[in-house]
C-alpha positions in Angstrom: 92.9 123.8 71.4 92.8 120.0 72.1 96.7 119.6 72.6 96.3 122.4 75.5 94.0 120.6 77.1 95.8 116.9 76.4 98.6 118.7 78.2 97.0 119.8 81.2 95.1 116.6 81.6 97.9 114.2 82.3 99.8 116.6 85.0 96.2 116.9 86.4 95.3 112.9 86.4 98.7 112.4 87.6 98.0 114.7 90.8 95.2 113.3 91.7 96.6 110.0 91.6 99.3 111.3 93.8 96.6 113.1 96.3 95.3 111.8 99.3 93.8 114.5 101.4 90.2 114.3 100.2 89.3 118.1 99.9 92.8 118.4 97.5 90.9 115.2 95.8 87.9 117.1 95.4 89.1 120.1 93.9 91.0 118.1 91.9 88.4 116.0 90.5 86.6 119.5 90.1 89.1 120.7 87.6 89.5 117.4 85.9 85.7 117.0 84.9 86.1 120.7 83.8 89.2 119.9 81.7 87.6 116.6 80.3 84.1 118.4 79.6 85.7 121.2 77.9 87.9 118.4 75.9 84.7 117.1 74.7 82.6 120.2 73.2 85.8 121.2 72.0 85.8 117.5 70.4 82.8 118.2 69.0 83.4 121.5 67.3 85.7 120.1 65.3 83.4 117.6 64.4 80.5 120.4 63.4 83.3 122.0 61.3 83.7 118.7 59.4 80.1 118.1 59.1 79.9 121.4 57.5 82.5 120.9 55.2 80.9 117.9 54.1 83.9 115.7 55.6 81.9 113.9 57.9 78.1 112.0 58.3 76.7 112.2 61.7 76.3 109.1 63.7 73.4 110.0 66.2 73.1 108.2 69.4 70.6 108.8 72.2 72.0 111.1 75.3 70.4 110.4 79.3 69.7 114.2 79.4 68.5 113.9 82.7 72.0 112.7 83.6 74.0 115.0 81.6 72.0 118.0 83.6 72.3 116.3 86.6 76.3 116.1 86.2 76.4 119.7 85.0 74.2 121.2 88.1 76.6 118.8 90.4 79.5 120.5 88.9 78.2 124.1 89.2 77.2 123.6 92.8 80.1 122.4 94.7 82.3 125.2 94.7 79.4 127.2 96.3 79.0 125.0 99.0 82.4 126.0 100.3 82.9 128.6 103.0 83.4 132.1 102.1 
């Protein structure tokens, strides 16, 4: 599941490098946050699996969940703001 998503990512960052029209950017940057946020849980699945294998010790760290929900509701929002 993580190579998928390591190959979709470059292509992607690599777009919207190349992009200047500013709504293309936008919907760019949409899926890119999608692509790195799925990347992550995905990320840490595998890490749960190790944990419960016994291959792995957690290393806790404290999370701005204020932010993190912030980003998530941002992320949810724009593509209802559009038209149609």
């Amino acid at each position: 599941m993580r190579t998928p998503l390591t190959l979709l990512l470059g292509p992607l960052q690599q777009a919207l490098a190349d992009e200047d029209r500013p709504e293309r950017r936008e919907q760019l940057e949409l899926a890119e946050r999608g692509a790195l946020r799925l990347l992550k849980q995905v990320n840490t699945l595998l890490e749960v699996a190790r944990a419960d294998a016994g291959q792995l010790r957690p290393a806790l760290e404290p999370v701005d969940l204020a932010g993190a929900t912030a980003e998530l509701a941002g992320c949810s929002a724009l593509p209802s703001r559009r038209p149609g």
